[in-house]
C-alpha positions as CSV (number, residue, x, y, z in Angstrom):
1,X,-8.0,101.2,73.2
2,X,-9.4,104.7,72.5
3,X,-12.3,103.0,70.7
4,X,-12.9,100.7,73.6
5,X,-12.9,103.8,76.4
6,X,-15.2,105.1,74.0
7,X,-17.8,102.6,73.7
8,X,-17.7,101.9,77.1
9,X,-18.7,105.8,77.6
10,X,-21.6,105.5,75.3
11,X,-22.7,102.3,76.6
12,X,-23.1,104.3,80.6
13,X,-24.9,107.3,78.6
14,X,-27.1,105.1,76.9
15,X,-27.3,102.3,78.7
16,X,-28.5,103.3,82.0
17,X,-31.6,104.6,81.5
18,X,-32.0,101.5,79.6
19,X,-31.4,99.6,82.3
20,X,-33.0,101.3,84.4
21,X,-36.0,101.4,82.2
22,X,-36.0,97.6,81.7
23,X,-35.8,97.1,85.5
24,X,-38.6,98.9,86.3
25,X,-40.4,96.9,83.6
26,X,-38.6,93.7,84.7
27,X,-40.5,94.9,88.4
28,X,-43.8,95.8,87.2
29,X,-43.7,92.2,84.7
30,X,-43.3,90.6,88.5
31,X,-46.0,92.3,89.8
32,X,-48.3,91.0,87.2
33,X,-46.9,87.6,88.4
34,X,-48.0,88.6,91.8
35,X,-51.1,90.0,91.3
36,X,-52.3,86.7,89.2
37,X,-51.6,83.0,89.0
38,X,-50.4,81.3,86.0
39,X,-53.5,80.8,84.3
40,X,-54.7,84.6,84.5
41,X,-51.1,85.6,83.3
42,X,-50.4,83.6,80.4
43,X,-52.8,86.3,78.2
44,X,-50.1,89.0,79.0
45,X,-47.4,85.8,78.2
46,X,-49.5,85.4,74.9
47,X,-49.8,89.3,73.8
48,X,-45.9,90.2,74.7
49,X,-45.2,87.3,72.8
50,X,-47.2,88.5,69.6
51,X,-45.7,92.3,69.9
52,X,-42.0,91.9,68.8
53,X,-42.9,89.5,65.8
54,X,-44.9,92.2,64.4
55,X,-42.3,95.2,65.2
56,X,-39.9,93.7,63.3
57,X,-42.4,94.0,60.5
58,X,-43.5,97.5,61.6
59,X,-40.2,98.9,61.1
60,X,-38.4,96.3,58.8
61,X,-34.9,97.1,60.1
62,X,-34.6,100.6,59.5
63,X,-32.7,101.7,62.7
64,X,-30.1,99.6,61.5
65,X,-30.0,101.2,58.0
66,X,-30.5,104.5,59.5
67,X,-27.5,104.6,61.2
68,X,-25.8,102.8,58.1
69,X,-26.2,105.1,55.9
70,X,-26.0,108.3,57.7
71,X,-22.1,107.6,57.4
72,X,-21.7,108.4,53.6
73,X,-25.8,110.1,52.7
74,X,-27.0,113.5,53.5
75,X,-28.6,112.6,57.3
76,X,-31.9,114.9,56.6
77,X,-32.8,113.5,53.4
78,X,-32.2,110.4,54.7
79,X,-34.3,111.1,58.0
80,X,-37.2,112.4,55.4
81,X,-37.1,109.9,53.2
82,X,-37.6,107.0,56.2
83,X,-39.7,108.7,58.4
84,X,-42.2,109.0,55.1
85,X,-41.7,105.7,54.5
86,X,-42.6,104.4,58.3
87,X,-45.9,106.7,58.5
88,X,-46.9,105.3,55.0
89,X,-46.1,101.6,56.2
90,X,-47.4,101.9,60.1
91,X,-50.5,103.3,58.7
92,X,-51.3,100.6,56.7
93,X,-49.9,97.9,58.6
94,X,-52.4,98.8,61.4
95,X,-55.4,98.9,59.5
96,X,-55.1,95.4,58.1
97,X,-54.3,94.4,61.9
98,X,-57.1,95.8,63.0
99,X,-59.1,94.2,59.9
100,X,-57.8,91.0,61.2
101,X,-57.9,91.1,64.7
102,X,-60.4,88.5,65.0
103,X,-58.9,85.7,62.9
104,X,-55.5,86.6,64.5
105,X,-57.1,86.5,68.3
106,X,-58.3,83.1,67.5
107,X,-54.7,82.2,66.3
108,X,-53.0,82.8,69.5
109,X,-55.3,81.8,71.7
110,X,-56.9,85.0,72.7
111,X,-60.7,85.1,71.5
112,X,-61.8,85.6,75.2
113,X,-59.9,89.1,75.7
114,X,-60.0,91.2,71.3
115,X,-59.4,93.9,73.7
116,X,-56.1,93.2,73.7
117,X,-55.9,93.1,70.5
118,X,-56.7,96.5,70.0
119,X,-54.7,96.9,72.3
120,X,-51.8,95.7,71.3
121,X,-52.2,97.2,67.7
122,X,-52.1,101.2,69.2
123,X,-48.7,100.4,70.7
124,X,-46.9,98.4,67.7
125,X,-48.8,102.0,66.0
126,X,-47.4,104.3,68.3
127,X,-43.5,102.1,69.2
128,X,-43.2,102.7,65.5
129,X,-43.8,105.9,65.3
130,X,-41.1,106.1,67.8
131,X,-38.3,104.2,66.3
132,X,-36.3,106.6,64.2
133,X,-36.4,109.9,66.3
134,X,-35.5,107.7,69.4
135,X,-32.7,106.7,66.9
136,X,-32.1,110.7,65.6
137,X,-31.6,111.5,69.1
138,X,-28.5,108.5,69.4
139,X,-27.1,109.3,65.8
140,X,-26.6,113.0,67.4
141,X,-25.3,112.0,70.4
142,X,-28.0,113.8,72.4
143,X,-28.3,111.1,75.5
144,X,-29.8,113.3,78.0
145,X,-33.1,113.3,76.1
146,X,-32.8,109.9,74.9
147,X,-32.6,109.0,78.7
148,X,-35.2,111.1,80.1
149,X,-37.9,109.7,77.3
150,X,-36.9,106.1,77.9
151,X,-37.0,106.6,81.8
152,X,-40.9,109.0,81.9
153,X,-42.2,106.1,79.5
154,X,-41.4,103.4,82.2
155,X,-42.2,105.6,85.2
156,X,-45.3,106.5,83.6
157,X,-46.0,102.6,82.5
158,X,-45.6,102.1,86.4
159,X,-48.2,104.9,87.6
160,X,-51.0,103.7,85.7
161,X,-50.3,99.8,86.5
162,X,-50.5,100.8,89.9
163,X,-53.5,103.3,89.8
164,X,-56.0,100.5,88.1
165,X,-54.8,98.0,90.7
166,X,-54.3,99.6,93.5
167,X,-56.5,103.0,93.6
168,X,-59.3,101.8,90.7
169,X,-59.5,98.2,91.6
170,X,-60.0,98.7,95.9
171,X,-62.3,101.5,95.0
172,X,-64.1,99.1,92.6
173,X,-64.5,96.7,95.4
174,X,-65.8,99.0,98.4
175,X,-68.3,101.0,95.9
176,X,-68.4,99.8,92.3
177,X,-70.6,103.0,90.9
178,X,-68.1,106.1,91.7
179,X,-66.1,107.3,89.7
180,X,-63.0,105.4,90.7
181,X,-65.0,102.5,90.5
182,X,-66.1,102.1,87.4
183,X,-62.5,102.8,86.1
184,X,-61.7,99.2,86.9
185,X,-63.6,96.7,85.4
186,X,-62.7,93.0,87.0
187,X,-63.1,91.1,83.7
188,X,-59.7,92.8,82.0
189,X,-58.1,90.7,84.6
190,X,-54.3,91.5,83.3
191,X,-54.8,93.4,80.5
192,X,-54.2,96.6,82.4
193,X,-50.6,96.0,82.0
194,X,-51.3,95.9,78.4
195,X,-53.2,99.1,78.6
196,X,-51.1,100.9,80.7
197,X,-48.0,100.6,77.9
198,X,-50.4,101.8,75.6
199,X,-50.7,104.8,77.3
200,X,-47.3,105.2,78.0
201,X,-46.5,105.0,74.3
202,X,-49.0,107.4,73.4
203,X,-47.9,110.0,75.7
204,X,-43.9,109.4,75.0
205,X,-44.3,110.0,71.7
206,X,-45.3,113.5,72.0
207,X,-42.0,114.0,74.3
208,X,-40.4,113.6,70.7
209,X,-41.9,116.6,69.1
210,X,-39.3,118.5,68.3
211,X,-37.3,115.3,66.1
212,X,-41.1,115.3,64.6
213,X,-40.9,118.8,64.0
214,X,-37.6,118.9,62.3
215,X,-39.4,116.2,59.7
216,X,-40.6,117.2,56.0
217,X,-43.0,115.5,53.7
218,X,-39.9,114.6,51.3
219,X,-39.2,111.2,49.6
220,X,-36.1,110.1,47.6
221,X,-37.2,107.3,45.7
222,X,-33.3,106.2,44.7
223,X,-32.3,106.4,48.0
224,X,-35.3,104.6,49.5
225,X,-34.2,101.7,47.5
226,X,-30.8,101.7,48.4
227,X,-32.0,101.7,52.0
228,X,-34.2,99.2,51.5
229,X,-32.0,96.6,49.1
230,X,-29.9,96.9,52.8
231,X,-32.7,96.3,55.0
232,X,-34.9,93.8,53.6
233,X,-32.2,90.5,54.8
234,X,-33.1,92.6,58.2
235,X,-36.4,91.7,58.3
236,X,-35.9,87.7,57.7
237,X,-32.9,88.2,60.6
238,X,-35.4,90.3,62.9
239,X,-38.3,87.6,62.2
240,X,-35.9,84.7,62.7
241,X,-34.4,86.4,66.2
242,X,-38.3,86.4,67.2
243,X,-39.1,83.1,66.2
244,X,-36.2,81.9,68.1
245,X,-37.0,84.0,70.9
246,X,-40.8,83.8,71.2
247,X,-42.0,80.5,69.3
248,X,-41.8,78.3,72.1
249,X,-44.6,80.8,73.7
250,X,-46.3,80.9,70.7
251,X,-46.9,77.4,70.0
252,X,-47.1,75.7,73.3
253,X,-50.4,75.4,73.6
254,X,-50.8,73.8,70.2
255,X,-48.5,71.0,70.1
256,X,-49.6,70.0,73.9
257,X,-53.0,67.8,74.2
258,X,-53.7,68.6,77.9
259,X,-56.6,70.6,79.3
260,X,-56.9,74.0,77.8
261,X,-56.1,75.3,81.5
262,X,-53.4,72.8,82.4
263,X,-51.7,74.1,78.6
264,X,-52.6,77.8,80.4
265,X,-50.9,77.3,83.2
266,X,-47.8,75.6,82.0
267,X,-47.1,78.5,79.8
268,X,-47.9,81.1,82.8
269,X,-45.1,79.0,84.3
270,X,-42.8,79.1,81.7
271,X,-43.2,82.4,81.0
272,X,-42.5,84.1,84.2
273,X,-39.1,81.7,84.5
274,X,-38.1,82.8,81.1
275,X,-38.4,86.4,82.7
276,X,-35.7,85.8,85.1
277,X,-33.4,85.7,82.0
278,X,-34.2,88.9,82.1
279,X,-30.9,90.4,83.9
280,X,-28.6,88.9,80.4
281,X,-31.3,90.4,78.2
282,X,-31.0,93.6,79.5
283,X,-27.0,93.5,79.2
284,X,-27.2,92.8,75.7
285,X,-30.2,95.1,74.6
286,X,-27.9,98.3,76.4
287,X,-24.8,97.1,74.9
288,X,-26.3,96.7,71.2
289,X,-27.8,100.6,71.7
290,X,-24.1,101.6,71.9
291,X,-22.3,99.0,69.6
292,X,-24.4,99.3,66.7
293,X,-23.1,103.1,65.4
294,X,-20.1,102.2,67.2
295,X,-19.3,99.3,64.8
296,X,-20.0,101.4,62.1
297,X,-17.6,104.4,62.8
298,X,-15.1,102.0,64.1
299,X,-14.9,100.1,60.7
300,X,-13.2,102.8,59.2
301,X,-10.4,102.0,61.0
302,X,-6.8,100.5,60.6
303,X,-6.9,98.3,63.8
304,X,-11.0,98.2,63.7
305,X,-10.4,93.9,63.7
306,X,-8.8,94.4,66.6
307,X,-11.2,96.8,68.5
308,X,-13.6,94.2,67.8
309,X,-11.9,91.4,69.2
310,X,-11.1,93.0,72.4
311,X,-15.1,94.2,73.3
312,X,-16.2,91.0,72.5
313,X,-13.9,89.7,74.9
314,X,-14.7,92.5,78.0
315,X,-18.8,91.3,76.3
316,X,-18.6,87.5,77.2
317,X,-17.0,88.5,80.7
318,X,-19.6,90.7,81.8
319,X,-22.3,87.8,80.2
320,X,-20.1,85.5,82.7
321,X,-21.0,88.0,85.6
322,X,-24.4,88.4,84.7
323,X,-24.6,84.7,84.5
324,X,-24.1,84.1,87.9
325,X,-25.6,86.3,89.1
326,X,-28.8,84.7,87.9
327,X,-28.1,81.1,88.9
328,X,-26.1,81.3,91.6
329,X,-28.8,83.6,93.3
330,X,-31.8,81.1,91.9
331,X,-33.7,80.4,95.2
332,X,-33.2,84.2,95.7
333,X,-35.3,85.1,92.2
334,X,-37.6,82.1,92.7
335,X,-38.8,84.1,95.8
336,X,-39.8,87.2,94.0
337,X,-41.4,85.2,91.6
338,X,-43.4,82.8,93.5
339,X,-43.8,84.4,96.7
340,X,-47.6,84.7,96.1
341,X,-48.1,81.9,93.9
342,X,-45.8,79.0,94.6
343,X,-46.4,77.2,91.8
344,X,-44.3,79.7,89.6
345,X,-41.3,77.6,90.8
346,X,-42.6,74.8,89.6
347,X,-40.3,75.7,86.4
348,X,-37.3,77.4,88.1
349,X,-34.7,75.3,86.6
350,X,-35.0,76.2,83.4
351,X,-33.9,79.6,84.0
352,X,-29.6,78.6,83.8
353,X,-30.4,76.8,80.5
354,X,-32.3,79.9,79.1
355,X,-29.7,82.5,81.0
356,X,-26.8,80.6,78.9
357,X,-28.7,80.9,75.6
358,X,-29.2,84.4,76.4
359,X,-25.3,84.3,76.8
360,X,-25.3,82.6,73.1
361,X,-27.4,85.2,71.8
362,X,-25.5,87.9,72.8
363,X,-22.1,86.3,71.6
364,X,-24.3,86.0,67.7
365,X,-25.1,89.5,68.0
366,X,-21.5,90.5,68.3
367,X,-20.7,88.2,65.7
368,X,-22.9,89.7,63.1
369,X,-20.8,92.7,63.0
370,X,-18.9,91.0,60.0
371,X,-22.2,90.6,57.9
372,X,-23.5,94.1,58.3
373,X,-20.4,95.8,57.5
374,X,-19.3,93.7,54.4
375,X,-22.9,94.8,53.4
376,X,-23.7,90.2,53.4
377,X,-27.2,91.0,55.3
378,X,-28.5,88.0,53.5
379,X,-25.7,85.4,55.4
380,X,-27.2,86.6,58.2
381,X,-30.9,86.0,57.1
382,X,-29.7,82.4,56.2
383,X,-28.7,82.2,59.7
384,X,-31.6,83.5,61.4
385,X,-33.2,81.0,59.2
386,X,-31.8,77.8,59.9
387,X,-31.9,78.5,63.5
388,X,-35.9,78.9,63.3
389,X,-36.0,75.6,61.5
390,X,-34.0,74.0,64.3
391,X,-36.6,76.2,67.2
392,X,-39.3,74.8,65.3
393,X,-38.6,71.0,64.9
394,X,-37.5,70.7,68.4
395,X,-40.3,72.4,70.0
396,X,-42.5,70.1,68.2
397,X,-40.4,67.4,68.9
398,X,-39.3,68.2,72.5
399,X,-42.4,70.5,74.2
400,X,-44.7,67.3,74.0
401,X,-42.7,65.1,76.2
402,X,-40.4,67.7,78.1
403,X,-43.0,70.5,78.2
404,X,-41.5,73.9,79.1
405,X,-38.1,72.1,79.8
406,X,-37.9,71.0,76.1
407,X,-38.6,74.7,75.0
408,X,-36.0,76.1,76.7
409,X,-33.5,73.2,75.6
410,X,-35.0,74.1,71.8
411,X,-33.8,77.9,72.6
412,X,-30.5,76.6,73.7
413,X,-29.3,74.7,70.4
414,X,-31.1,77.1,68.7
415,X,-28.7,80.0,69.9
416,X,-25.1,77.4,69.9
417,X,-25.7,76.7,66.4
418,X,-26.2,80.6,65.3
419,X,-23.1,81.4,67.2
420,X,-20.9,78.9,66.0
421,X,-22.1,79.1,62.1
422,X,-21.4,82.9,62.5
423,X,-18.3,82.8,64.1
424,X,-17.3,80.0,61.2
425,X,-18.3,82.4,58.3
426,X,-17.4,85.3,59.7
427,X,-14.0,84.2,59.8
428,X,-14.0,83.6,55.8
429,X,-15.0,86.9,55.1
430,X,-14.3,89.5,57.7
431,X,-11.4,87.6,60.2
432,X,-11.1,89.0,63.5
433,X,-9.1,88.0,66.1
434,X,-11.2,86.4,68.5
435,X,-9.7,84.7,71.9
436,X,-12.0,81.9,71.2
437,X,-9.9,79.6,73.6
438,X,-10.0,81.8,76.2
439,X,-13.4,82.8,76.0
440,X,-14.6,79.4,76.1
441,X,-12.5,78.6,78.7
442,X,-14.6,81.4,80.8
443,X,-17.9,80.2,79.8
444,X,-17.0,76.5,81.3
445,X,-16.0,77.9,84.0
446,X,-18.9,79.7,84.6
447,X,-21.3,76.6,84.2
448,X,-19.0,74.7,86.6
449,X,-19.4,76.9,89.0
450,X,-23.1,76.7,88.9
451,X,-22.7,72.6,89.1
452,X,-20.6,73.4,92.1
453,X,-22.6,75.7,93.6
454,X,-26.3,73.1,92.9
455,X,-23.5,70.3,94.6
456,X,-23.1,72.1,98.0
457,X,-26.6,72.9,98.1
458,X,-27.9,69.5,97.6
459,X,-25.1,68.5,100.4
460,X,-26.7,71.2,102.8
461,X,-30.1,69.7,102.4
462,X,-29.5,66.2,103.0
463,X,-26.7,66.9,106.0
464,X,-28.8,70.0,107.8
465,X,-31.5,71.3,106.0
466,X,-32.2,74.5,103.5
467,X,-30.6,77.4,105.5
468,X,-30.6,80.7,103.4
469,X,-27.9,82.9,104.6
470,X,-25.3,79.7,104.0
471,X,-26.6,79.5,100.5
472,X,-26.5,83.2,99.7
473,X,-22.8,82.6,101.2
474,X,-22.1,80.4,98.9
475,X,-23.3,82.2,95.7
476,X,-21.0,85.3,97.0
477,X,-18.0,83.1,97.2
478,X,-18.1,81.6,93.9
479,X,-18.8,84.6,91.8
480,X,-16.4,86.7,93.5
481,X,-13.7,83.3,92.5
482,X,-14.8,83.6,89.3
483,X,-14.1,87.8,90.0
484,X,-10.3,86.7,91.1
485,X,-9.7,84.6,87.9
486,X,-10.6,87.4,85.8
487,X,-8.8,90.1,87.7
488,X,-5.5,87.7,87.3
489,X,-5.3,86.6,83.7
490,X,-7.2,90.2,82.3
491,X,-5.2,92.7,84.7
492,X,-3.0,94.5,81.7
493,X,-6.8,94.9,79.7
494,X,-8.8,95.8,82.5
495,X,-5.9,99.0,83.6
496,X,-6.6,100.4,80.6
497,X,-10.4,100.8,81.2
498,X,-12.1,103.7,82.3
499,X,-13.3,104.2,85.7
500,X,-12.3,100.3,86.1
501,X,-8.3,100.9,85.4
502,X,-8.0,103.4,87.7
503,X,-8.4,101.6,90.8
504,X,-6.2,98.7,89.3
């Protein structure tokens, strides 16, 4: 369990600031939805949905391979050798983006705004540049750093959104030729969001000098190939995650035949509710910072099968919690969402099917430990793969007649199948111990819940009306049933957890 106590250590050092850092974002996202209705927000929709397609290409999966091989390779030769390769590859990678930025505007349906696009090229330039010291910093267990860089780029993210819209912008209004102004011009609309990561990117970077500092203009062609002969199934997984993840955003507008604004504001809709999946996300993003290396160390040893089986099981509990959380709270999230624009809501319910895939997703990503350490990258690829093919037909064949609904049911399958192929194979050639019953078991449970919970609030309206405090009653109630289940049957697991065992 020393393993475990472990992981759970690194995941509080590295995942708070992470959290942290992608509430803040998760708050400054809603403010955007605040600030402007669905058809003035599906640009940023559009743009956020472009970025992590092209980061996976940007940095072709060498995080993954960094940490990899700095088990058994000398870790500054190594360090050298990538960050070479990543300035060689950005550099170039940028330029023909910025070649193409007018073809590729008209692709995505952003010819009005190749601002964003320009945009949007400085901070895949600058994100990139930022991958493998950010990594440097976790390899040498340096989270203090890692968390103050990750919390000033967020903070500082904040500032600027909030100085264009609401210092720039009121000065605009009042007397357009000051200074203040003309710093705000009316026609970016939401693209200071946009602008206001670039920024933040830029400036983080140089937070990083000393990792940059401790880099020299070296290249080991052998071991560059060796790296790369690991990474390149990365990339097809990386592209496949995003074309699971962000297709249905991509595409929507061109396998509808409505009104360019209608098709507009369907996917501002659709995107704000797929932010409120948001809280899962986040779970998954911090535990991945801290599982990756830890997968890695723990494989060399004797019970390592084991370890695994027992965080995946403390994983899909804490996906349980964060489950609820989201849908039994909906009407709670649907408020900070559509408070200024009611016709956000309009989409709400999608959110449990999209927070379960999430849950899915998660689950896959623990699974894939078997791939990456019997060095079968491609399995995973194939994966990745067949689960875009699936995203793909059914959001042609679902978006047309179930709009944003048949998206998020596309995502759904999508995600089921990955899990259950990688559980299936992983069990051939890496077994480990899963409690599959048991974990299934939870995630019913967890969804009847939620039926229960949509059941006593349909009763409330029909016998006395939509009363709040009795819904927020209800939501407490169940989760902390769900809390008394889990405190029963994982008592003798949860003593022996850190912080938690204690007061058991």
């Amino acid at each position: 369990m020393s393993g475990i106590k472990k992981l759970a250590g690194q995941t509080v050092w590295y995942g708070l600031p992470r959290i942290m850092a992608r509430f803040l974002n998760f708050a400054i996202s809603l403010l955007g939805f605040q600030l402007f209705d669905p058809n003035g927000s599906y640009a940023y929709t559009q743009i956020y949905s472009v970025i992590p397609f092209l980061n996976i290409l940007f940095t072709y999966g060498l995080e993954t391979s960094y940490f990899r091989f700095a088990q058994n390779k000398d870790r500054s030769e190594l360090y050298n050798t990538l960050m070479v390769s990543v300035l060689i590859t950005t550099t170039v990678l940028s330029l023909i983006l910025y070649w193409l930025r007018s073809p590729l505007a008209d692709f995505i349906g952003m010819s009005d705004h190749p601002e964003y696009m320009l945009w949007m090229i400085g901070i895949l330039f600058f994100d990139t540049l930022y991958t493998l010291p950010i990594s440097k910093l976790r390899l040498e267990e340096r989270p203090r750093k890692y968390a103050f860089v990750n919390v000033f780029s967020i903070l500082l993210n904040i500032a600027i959104v909030l100085f264009f819209y609401y210092v720039a912008k009121p000065a605009h209004e009042k007397t357009p030729y000051t200074f203040l102004g003309q710093l705000y011009d009316p026609k970016v609309g939401i693209g200071y969001f946009v602008l206001a990561n670039l920024f933040a990117s830029a400036i983080s970077l140089l937070l990083l000098y000393k990792e940059f500092s401790a880099f020299k203009f070296r290249f080991n062609w052998g071991l560059w190939k060796e790296v790369m002969n690991y990474s390149y199934p990365l990339i097809i997984v990386g592209f496949g995650g995003m074309i699971n993840e962000m297709l249905s955003r991509l595409v929507y507008q061109r396998v509808l035949s409505l009104p360019v604004k209608q098709e507009q504001f369907e996917l501002g809709v659709f995107g704000a509710c797929y932010k409120l999946a948001v809280l899962i996300t986040i779970f998954i993003q911090v535990f991945r910072l801290a599982a990756e290396p830890f997968f890695f160390n723990q494989s060399k040893n004797e019970n390592a099968q084991k370890t695994y089986a027992r965080v995946m099981k403390l994983f899909v509990i804490a996906c349980c919690f964060m489950f609820l959380t989201v849908v039994l709270f909906l009407d709670v999230w649907k408020y900070l969402i559509a408070r200024t624009h009611p016709e956000y809501a309009q989409g709400i319910y999608i959110v449990p099917i999209l927070a379960m895939a999430s849950v899915f997703l998660g689950i896959y990503y623990n699974l894939s430990v078997w791939y990456k350490l019997t060095n079968k990258n491609m399995f995973g690829a194939y994966i990745t793969v067949a689960g875009a093919i699936i995203t793909i037909v059914l959001n042609i064949l679902l978006i047309p007649k179930f709009h944003y609904y048949g998206a998020a049911w596309g995502t759904f399958v999508c995600y089921a199948f990955m899990m259950v192929v990688s559980y299936t194979q992983g069990q051939k050639y890496y077994p480990v111990p899963y409690a599959k019953k048991k974990l299934i078991a939870y995630l019913v449970i967890c969804t009847l819940l939620f039926a229960v919970h949509e059941a006593i609030k349909a009763f409330m309206n029909a016998k006395s009306g939509y009363f709040m405090p009795v819904y927020l009653v209800s939501g407490l109630a169940l989760m902390s049933l769900f809390g008394l289940l889990i405190l029963t049957v994982e008592r003798q697991e949860l003593k022996k957890l850190p912080y938690v065992g204690r007061f058991l």
